[in-house]
C-alpha positions in Angstrom: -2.9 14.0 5.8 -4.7 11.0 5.2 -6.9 9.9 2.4 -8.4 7.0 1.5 -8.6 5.5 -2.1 -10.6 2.1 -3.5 -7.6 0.5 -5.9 -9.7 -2.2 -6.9 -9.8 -0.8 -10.4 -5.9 0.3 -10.2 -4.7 -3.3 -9.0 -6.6 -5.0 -11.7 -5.5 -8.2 -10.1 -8.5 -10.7 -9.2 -8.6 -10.7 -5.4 -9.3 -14.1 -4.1 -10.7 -14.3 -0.8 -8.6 -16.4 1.2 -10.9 -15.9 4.1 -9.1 -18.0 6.7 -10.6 -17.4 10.0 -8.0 -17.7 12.6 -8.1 -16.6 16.3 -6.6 -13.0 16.5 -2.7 -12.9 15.9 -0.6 -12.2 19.6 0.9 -9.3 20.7 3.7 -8.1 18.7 3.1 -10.5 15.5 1.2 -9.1 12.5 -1.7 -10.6 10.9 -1.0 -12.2 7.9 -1.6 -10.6 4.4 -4.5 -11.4 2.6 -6.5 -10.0 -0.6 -4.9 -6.6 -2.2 -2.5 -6.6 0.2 -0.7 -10.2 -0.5 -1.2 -9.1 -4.4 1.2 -6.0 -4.1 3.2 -7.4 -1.8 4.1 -10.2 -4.7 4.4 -7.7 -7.2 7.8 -7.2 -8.9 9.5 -3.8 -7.9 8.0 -1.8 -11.4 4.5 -3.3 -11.0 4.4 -2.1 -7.3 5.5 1.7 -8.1 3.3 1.9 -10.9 0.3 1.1 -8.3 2.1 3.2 -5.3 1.3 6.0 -8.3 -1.9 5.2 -8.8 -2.9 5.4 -5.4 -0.9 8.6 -4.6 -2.1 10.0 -7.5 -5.7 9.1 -6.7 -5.3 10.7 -2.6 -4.4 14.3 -4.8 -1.4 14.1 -4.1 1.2 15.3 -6.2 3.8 12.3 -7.5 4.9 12.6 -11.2 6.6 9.4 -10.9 7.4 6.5 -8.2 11.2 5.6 -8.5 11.2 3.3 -5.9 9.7 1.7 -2.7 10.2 -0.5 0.2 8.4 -2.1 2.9 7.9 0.1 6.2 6.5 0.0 9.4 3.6 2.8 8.9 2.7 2.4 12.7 3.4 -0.2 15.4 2.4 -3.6 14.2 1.4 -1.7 10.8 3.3 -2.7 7.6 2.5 -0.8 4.5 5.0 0.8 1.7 7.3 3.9 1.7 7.3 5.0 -1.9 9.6 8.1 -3.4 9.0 10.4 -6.4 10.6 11.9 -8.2 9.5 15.5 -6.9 11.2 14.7 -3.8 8.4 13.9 -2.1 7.6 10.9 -0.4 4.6 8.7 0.8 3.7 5.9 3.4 0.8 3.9 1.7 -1.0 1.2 3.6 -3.0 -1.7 1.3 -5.5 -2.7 3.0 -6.8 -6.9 2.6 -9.5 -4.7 0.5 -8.0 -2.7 -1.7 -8.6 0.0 -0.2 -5.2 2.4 0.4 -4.2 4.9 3.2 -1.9 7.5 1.7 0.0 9.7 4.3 2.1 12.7 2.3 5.1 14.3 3.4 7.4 16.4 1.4 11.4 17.0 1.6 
């Protein structure tokens, strides 16, 4: 199930528009990272869970704690994060450049 979620107020990091306009990336390389998705990505390991939370959290889905993450391919040519709770569930999360997160939920 997906849900979408604004993180703008969770990240609570200023967003700086790098707007580089570039011509589209080629087959089988990803775009860069830009906006709320460069800021996570820079995060240190308990920042980054503590707004994987927030954003689960936020999609209604149940996560009483993130103990850890890791990058992952959430489709092809798609990198988000994989985070796990302590529930046993776990969670793909793509950030998007605008803060804005896709939360995909499965459970154990």
């Amino acid at each position: 199930m997906r849900k979408f979620l604004l993180l703008a107020g969770a990240l609570t990091l200023t967003a700086c528009g790098q707007g580089e306009d570039s011509a589209a990336p080629a087959a089988n390389q990803a775009a860069p990272e830009t906006g709320a998705t460069a800021q996570v990505a820079k995060l240190d390991e308990g920042q980054r869970n503590g707004v994987l939370e927030k954003a689960i959290r936020a999609a209604g889905e149940p996560c009483p704690a993130v103990t850890a993450s890791e990058r992952a391919e959430i489709s092809t040519g798609v990198m988000g994060w994989r985070a796990h709770c302590d529930d046993g569930t776990a969670h793909l999360i793509q950030i998007l450049s605008d803060g804005t997160a896709k939360v995909t939920s499965r459970t154990h």
